[in-house]
C-alpha positions in Angstrom: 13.4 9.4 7.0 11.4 8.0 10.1 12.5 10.9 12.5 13.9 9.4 15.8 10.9 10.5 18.1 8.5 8.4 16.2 11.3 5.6 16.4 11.5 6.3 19.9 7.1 6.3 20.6 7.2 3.2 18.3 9.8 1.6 20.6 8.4 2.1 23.8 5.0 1.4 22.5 7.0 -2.2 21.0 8.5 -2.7 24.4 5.1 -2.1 26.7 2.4 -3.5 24.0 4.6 -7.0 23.1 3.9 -8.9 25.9 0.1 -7.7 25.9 0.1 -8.3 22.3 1.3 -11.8 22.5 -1.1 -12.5 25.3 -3.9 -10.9 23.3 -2.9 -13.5 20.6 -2.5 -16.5 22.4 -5.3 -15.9 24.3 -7.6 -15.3 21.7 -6.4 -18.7 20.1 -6.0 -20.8 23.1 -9.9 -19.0 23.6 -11.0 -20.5 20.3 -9.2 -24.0 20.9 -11.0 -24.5 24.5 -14.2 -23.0 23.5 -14.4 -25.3 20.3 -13.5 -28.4 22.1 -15.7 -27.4 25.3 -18.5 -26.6 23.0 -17.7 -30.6 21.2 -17.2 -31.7 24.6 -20.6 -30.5 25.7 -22.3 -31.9 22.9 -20.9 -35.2 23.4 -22.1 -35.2 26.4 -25.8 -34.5 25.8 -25.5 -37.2 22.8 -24.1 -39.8 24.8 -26.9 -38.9 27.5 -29.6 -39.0 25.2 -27.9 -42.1 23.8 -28.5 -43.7 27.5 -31.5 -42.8 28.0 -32.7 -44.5 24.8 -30.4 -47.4 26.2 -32.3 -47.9 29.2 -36.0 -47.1 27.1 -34.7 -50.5 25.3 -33.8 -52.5 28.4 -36.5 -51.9 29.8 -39.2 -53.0 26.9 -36.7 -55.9 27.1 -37.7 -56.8 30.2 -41.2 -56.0 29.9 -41.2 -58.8 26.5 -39.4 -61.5 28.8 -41.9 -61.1 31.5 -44.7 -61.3 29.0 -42.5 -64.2 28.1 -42.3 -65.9 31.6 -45.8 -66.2 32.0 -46.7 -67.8 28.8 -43.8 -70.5 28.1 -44.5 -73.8 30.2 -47.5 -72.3 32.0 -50.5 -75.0 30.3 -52.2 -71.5 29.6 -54.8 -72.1 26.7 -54.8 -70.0 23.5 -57.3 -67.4 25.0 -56.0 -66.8 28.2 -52.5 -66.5 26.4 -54.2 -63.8 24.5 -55.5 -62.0 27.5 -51.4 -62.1 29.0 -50.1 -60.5 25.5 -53.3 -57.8 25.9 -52.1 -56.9 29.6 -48.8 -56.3 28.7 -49.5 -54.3 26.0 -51.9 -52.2 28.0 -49.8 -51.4 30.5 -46.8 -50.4 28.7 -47.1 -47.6 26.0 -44.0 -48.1 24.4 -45.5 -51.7 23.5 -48.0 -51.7 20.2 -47.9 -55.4 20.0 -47.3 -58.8 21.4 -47.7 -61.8 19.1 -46.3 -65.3 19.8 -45.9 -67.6 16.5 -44.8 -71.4 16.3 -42.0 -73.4 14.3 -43.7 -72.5 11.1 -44.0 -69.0 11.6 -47.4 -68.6 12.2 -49.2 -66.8 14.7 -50.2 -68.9 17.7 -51.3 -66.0 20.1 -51.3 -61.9 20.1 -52.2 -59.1 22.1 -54.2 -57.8 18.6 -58.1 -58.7 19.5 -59.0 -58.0 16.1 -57.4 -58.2 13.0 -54.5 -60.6 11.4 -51.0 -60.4 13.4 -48.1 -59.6 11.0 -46.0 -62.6 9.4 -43.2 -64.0 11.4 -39.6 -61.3 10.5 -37.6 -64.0 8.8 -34.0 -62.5 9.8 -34.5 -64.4 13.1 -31.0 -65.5 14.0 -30.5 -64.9 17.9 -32.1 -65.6 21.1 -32.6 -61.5 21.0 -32.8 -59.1 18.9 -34.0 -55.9 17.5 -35.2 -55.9 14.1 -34.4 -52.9 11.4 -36.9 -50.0 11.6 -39.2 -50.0 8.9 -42.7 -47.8 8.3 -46.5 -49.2 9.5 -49.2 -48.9 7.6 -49.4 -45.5 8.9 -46.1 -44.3 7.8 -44.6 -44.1 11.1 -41.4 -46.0 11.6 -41.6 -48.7 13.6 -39.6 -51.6 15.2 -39.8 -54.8 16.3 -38.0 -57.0 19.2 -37.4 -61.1 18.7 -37.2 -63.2 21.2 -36.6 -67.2 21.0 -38.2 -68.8 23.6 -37.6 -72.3 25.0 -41.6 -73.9 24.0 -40.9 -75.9 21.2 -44.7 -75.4 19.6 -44.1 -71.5 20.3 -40.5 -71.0 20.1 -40.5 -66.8 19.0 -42.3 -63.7 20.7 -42.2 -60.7 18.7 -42.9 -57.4 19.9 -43.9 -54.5 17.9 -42.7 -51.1 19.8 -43.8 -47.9 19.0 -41.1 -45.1 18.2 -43.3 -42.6 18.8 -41.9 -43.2 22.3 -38.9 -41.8 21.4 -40.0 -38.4 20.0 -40.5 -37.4 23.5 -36.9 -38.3 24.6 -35.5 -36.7 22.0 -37.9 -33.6 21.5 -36.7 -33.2 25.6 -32.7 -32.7 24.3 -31.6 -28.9 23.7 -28.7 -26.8 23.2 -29.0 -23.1 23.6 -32.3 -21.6 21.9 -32.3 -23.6 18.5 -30.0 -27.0 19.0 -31.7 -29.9 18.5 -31.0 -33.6 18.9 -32.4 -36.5 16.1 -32.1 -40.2 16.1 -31.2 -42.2 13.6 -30.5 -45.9 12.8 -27.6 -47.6 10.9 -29.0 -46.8 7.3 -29.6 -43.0 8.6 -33.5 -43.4 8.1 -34.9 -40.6 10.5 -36.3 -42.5 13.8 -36.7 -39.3 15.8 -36.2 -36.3 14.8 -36.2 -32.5 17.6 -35.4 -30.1 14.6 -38.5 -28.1 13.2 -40.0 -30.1 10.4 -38.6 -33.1 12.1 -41.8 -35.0 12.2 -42.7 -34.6 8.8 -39.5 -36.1 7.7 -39.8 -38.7 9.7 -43.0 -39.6 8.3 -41.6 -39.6 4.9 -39.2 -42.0 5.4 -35.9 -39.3 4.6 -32.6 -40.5 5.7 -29.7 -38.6 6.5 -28.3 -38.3 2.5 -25.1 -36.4 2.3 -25.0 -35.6 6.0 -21.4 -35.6 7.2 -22.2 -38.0 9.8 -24.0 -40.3 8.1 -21.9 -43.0 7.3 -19.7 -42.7 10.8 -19.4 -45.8 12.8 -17.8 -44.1 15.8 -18.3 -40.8 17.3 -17.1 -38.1 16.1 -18.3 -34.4 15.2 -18.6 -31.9 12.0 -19.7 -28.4 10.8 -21.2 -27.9 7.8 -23.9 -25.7 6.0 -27.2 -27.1 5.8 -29.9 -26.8 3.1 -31.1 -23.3 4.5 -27.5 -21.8 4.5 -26.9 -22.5 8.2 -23.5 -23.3 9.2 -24.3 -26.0 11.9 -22.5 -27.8 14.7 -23.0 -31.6 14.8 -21.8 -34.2 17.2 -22.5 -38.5 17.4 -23.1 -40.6 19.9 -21.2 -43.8 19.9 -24.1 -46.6 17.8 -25.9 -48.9 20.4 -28.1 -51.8 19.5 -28.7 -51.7 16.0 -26.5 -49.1 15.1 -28.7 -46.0 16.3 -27.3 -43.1 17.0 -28.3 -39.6 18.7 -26.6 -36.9 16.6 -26.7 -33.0 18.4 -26.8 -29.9 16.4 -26.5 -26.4 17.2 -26.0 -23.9 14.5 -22.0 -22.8 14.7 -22.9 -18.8 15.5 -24.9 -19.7 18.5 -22.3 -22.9 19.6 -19.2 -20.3 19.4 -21.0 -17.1 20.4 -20.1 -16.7 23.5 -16.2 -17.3 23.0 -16.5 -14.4 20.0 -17.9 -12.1 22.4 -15.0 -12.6 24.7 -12.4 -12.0 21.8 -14.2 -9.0 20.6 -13.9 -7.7 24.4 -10.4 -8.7 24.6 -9.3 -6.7 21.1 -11.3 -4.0 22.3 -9.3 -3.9 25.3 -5.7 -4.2 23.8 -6.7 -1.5 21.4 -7.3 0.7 23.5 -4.4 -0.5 25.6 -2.3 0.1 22.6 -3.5 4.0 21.7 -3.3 4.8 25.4 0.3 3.6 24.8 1.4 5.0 21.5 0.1 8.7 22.8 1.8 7.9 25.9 5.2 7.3 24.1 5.1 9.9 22.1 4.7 12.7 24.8 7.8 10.9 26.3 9.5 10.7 23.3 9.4 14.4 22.4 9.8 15.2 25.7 13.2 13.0 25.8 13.8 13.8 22.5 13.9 17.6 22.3 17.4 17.9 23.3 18.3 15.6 20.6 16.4 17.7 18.3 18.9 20.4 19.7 21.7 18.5 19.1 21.0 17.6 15.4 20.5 21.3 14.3 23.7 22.1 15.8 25.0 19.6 13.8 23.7 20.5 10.8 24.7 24.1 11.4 28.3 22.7 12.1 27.8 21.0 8.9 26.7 23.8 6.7 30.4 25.5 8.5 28.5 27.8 11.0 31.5 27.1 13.4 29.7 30.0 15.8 27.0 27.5 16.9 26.0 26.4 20.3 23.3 24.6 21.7 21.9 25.1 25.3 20.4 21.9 26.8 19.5 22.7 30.5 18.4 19.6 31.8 20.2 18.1 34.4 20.9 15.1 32.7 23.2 13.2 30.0 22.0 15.3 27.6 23.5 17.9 29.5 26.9 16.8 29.1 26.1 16.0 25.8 25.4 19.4 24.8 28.7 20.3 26.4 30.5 18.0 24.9 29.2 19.1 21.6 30.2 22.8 22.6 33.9 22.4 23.6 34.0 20.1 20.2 32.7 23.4 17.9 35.2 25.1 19.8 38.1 23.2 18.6 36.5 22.8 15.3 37.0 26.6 15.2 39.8 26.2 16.4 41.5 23.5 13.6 39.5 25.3 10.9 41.7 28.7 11.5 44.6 26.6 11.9 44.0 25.0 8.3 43.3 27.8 6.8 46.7 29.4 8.2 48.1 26.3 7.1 47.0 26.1 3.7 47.8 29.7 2.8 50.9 29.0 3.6 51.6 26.5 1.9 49.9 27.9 -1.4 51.9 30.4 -1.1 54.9 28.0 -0.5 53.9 26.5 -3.8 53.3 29.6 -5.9 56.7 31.1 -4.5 58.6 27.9 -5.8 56.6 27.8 -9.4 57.6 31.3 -9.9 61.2 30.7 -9.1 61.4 28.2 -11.6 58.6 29.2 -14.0 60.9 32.5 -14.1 64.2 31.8 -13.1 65.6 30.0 -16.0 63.8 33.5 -18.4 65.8 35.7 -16.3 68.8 34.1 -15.7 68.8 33.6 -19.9 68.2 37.4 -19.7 71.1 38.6 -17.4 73.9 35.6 -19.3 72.8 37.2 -22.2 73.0 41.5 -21.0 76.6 39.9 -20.2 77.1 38.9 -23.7 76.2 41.8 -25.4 78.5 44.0 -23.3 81.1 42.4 -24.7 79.7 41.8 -28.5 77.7 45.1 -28.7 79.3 46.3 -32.5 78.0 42.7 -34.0 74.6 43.8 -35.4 73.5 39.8 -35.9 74.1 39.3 -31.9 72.2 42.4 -31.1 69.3 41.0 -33.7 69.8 37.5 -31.9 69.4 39.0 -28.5 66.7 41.1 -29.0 64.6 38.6 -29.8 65.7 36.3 -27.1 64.8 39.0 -24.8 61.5 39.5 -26.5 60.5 36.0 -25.8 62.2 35.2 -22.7 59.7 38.2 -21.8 56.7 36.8 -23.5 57.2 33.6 -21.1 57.2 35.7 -18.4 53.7 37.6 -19.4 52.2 34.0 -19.6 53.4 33.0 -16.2 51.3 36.2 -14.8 48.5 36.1 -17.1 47.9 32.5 -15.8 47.8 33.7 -12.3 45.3 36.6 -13.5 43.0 34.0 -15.1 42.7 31.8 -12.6 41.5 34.5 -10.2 39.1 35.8 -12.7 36.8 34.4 -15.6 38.6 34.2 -18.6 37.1 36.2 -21.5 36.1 34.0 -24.1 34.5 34.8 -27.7 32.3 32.2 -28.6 31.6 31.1 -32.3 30.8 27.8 -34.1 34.2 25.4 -34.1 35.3 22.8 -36.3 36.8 20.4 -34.4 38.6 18.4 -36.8 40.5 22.0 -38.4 41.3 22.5 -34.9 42.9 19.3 -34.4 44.7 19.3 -37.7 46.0 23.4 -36.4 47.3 22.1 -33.1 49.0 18.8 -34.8 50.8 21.1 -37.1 51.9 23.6 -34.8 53.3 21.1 -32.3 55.6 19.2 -34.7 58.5 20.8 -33.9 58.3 20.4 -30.4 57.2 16.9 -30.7 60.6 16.5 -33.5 62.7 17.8 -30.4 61.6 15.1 -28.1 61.8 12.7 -30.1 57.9 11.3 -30.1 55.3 11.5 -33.2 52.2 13.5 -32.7 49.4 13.0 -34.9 45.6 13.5 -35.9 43.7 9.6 -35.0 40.5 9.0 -36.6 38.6 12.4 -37.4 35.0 12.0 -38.7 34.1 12.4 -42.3 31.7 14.9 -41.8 32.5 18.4 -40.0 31.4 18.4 -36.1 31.0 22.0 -34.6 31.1 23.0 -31.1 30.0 26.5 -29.9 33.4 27.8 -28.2 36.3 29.9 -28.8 39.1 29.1 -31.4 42.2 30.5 -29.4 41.0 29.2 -25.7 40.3 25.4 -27.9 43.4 25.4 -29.2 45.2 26.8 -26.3 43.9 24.1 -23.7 44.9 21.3 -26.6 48.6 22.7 -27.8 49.0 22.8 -23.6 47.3 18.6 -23.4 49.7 17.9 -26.0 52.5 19.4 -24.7 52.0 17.6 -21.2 51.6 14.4 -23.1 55.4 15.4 -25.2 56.9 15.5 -21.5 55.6 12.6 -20.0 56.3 10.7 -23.2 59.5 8.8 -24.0 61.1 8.8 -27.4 59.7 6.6 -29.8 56.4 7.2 -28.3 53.0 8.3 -29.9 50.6 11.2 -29.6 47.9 11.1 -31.4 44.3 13.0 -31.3 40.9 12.0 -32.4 37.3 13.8 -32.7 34.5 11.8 -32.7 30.7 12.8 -32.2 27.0 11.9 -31.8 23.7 13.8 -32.2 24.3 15.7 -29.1 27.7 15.8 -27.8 31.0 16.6 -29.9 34.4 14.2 -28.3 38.1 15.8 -28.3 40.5 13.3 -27.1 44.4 13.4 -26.7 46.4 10.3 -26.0 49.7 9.2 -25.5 51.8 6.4 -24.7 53.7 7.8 -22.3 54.2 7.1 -18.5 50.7 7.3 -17.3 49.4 9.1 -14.2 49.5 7.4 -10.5 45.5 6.6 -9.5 46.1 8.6 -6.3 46.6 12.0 -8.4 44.3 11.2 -11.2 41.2 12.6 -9.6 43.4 16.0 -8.5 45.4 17.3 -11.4 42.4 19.2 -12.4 43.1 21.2 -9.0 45.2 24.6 -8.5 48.9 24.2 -8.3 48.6 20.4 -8.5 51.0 18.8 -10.8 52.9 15.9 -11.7 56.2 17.6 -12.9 59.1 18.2 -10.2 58.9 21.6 -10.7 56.1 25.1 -12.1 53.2 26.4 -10.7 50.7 23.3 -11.8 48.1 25.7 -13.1 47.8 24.2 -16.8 45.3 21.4 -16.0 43.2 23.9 -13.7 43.0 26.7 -16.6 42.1 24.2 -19.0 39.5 22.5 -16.8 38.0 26.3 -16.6 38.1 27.1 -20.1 36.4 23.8 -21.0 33.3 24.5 -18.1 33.3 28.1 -19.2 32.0 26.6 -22.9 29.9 24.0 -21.3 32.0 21.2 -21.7 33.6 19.0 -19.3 37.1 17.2 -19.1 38.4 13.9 -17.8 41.0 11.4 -17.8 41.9 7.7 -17.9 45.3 6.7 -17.2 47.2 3.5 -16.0 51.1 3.2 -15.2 53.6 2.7 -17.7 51.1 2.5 -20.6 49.7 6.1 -20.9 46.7 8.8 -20.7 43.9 9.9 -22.5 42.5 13.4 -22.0 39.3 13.5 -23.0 36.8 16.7 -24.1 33.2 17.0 -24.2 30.9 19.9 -25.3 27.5 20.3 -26.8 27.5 19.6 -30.4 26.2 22.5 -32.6 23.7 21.0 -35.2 22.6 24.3 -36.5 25.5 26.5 -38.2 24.7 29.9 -39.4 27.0 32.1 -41.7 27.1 35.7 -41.1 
C-alpha cells in the first residue's frame, strides 16, 4: 500500500509540475517543428539565392552574345574583321571561351578561335535561344553552349561556348554553418559545380547525382538522408531555371539542428530540476500535513485491535484538531456501547440458558415428582417400584447430560484418540438409532460405504456421539415417510462422514450460525448440540459443515485426516 504522504507529495508534485510539464513538452516539440522548418526555410533561401545569382551570370552572357551579335549581322564586316569582333568579346568577358558564327549548312563562317578548327554546328538547334545540355571538353571539364538564331541569312546561328568554371566560384562562395555546402547540377543530375570537398574531382569525372534523393525532383523541395560516409545530411532544391539546373544546399543534420537540441537539453535540464525541487518540496509538506493523519490512523488501528482506552492528541490549531476530537468523543461512546453489549449479551445468554434448562429439565423432573406421587400410593407392588426405579434412574441420567454439556463447553473435552473405522461406526450409530427412527416414523440407513476400510485418528465414543446426536436432529426435522441415510467416502488424504436427510431443511439466514452456542433451530433447549459437535470434530482435526435448502433437506458433512498407516498393538 502507497502510504498517503507519498500520495499526498506525488499530488502536489502532479498539481505544480503539470502545467510545466506540458509546457516542457510542447515546447520542446513546437521547438523542433520551428527549428526544422526554420533551418528548411533557411536553406531555401540560400538555394533560391544562389539560384539567382546563376540567373543573372546567364542573362548577362546573354547579353554579352547579342551584342557580339549586333555588331556582326547586317554590318558588311568581312570575314577577318568579323573574326577580330568574336576575339574582343571573348577577351573581355571570362565566362565566354568561344564565339563562332556558322551559315545555313552548319559550317563555320567566323570565330573568336585564332587557331585551330571551331566545333561542328549542335544540331538540337530549335529556337531563336537557347542553352545547350552540358557536356565535357576535351579537357574533361563540363561545359556549355548558348545558340542563338540570327536574322543574316548566309550566317543565321552564333554559338557561344561558356566556361563553367565560372560557376565554381559562385557556388564555392555559398555556406551553411562550418561544413554546408551548395552544388549545381543540371536536369540529368551531371555535377556542374560542385562546393563539397572532393567536389572538383567529381566534377571532372563526369559523376551525376545517382541515388540522391533529389535527384529526380522537378520542383523544390528538401530531404535528409545518410551519405556514402555515414553522415546524416540536410538537403534542400532550388526551383530548376533554364535548362533544368538546380542549386541543391547541404548541411549535415547534427550541425543544421544543433542549436535547437541545445535548447531542449537546457529546457529538460531545467524542468528536472524544477521537478526534484518540487517532489522534496511536497514531501516536507506532506509529512508535515500528514502527521496528524498518521495519528489518526494508529488510533484507529488501536480502536480496531479493541484498545477502547485510546486517544490521540493533535494540537494544531486546525481541522485536524477537531478531527482528533471528534475521534475521541467517538472512542468514548465506543466504550461506552461496547459495555452496554456486553451487559446486554450476558443477559441474554443467560436468558437463553435459564429457558433451555427449564425445558431441558422440566419435563425429567416433573416425570420425577408425577411419579414419587405414584408410588405413594402403589408402594407394596414390587413391578411399579422396579418400573420406577428405573424411570428415576434415567430421568436422572438426562439431567447429568444437560450439565455435562454445559461443563464441556467451558472446557476441552477429553478425548482418547485411536485409529477409527468409519464405515463400523456408521453401521453402530445406524443400529442404535433404529428405534428412535421406528418411533418417528422415518428410515435411517447406511448410503454408499466404501469397499475398503477408511480410518480416521479420533475417538470412538466422541465419533459416535456427535453422529447418534446429527442423526437425531435429522429424526426431528424429518417428517414421516422420510429418509436418513449416511455415507463415508474417502481419498488419499481426507476421510468424508456425511449425514442426510429429507427433511425440512435449514433457513440460509441460520445456516452459517447453528455451529454457535445456544443457537438452535428447535422452539425450545439450550442449542448446545451443534456447538459440542463442532468442538469435538476441531479437537480431532476435522472440520464440519452444512448444505441445506428449504423443504428438501440437509447434509451434515465431516472431514478428518485420513489415517493411511494403521498399527496394531
Amino acid at each position: 500500500m502507497i502510504p498517503i504522504t507519498r500520495r499526498m507529495a506525488l499530488l502536489v508534485t502532479t498539481a505544480a509540475l503539470l502545467p510545466l510539464l506540458i509546457f516542457g513538452i510542447v515546447a520542446g516539440v513546437t521547438l523542433r517543428a520551428t527549428t526544422r522548418s526554420s533551418v528548411l526555410e533557411s536553406h531555401a533561401a540560400i538555394a533560391e539565392r544562389a539560384a539567382e545569382a546563376i540567373g543573372l551570370y546567364l542573362q548577362s552572357t546573354e547579353q554579352i552574345v547579342r551584342s557580339a551579335a549586333s555588331y556582326i549581322v547586317g554590318t558588311g564586316l568581312t570575314r577577318a574583321q568579323q573574326d577580330r569582333v568574336l576575339w574582343n568579346h571573348v577577351m573581355m568577358e571570362r565566362q565566354i571561351r568561344s564565339l563562332t558564327l556558322y551559315d545555313a549548312e552548319g559550317q563555320p563562317v567566323a570565330s573568336s578561335l585564332l587557331t585551330g578548327t571551331p566545333p561542328p554546328l549542335p544540331a538540337r538547334i530549335t529556337s531563336d535561344f537557347a542553352l545547350l545540355p552540358v557536356d565535357l571538353d576535351a579537357d574533361e571539364l563540363p561545359r556549355t553552349r548558348m545558340t542563338l538564331r540570327l536574322s543574316e541569312p548566309l550566317a543565321p546561328y552564333l554559338v557561344a561556348e561558356l566556361k563553367l568554371e565560372e560557376l565554381w566560384r559562385v557556388v564555392d562562395g555559398v555556406t551553411v554553418g562550418a561544413r554546408g555546402r551548395a552544388l549545381l547540377v543540371d536536369e540529368s543530375g551531371r555535377i556542374i559545380a560542385d562546393g563539397r570537398r572532393g567536389g572538383k574531382a567529381r566534377i571532372a569525372r563526369g559523376e551525376r547525382l545517382g541515388d540522391h534523393p533529389l535527384a529526380a525532383s522537378g520542383t523544390p523541395g528538401s530531404a535528409r538522408y545518410v551519405r556514402g560516409d555515414g553522415v546524416e545530411v540536410l538537403a534542400v532544391s532550388s526551383a530548376p531555371m533554364a535548362l533544368g539546373w538546380r542549386v541543391i544546399v547541404e548541411q549535415p543534420a547534427e550541425d543544421a539542428f544543433r542549436p535547437a537540441r541545445d535548447l531542449e537539453r537546457q529546457l529538460l535540464l531545467f524542468v528536472t530540476l524544477a521537478l526534484l525541487a518540487n517532489i522534496a518540496i511536497g514531501i516536507a509538506a506532506g509529512r508535515s500535513l500528514l502527521r496528524p493523519i498518521s495519528d489518526l490512523l494508529a488510533g484507529i488501528r488501536a480502536i480496531g485491535e479493541g484498545r477502547l482506552d485510546e486517544r490521540v492528541h493533535i494540537t494544531r490549531d486546525d481541522e485536524f484538531r477537531l478531527l482528533g476530537e471528534a475521534f475521541n468523543a467517538t472512542a468514548d461512546k465506543l466504550g461506552e456501547l461496547q459495555q452496554s453489549a456486553i451487559r446486554q449479551e450476558r443477559q441474554a445468554m443467560f436468558g437463553r440458558i435459564a429457558a433451555g434448562l427449564v425445558h431441558d429439565l422440566s419435563h425429567p423432573i416433573q416425570n420425577i415428582n408425577n411419579n414419587c406421587k405414584l408410588v405413594l400410593q402403589m408402594h407394596d407392588d414390587p413391578e411399579y417400584r422396579a418400573t420406577f426405579a428405573r424411570l428415576v434412574k434415567r430421568e436422572f441420567s438426562t439431567i447429568q447430560r444437560t450439565f455435562e454439556d454445559l461443563r464441556n463447553l467451558a472446557r476441552p473435552i477429553p478425548l482418547e484418540r485411536f485409529a477409527v473405522d468409519t464405515g463400523k461406526l456408521v453401521l453402530d450409530v445406524v443400529e442404535r438409532m433404529q428405534a428412535q427412527a421406528s418411533v418417528a416414523g422415518v428410515t435411517v440407513a447406511a448410503g454408499v460405504l466404501p469397499s475398503q476400510p477408511v480410518y480416521v485418528e479420533g475417538d470412538l465414543f466422541a465419533l459416535g456421539r456427535v453422529l447418534r446426536n446429527l442423526v437425531l436432529n435429522a429424526l426431528q426435522a424429518t417428517p414421516p415417510g422420510g429418509r436418513v441415510w449416511i455415507e463415508v467416502s474417502g481419498d488419499e488424504r481426507r476421510a468424508t462422514i456425511s449425514v442426510n436427510d429429507t427433511g425440512c431443511g435449514i433457513p440460509a439466514d441460520r445456516v452459517q450460525a447453528i455451529f454457535e452456542d445456544f443457537v438452535t433451530t428447535k422452539r425450545r433447549g439450550l442449542g448446545l448440540g451443534l456447538a459440542i459437535s463442532r468442538k469435538v470434530v476441531e479437537q480431532l482435526g476435522g472440520s464440519i459443515s452444512v448444505e441445506s435448502v428449504v423443504g428438501e433437506g440437509s447434509s451434515f458433512t465431516l472431514s478428518f485426516p485420513r489415517l493411511t498407516r494403521i498399527t496394531t498393538g
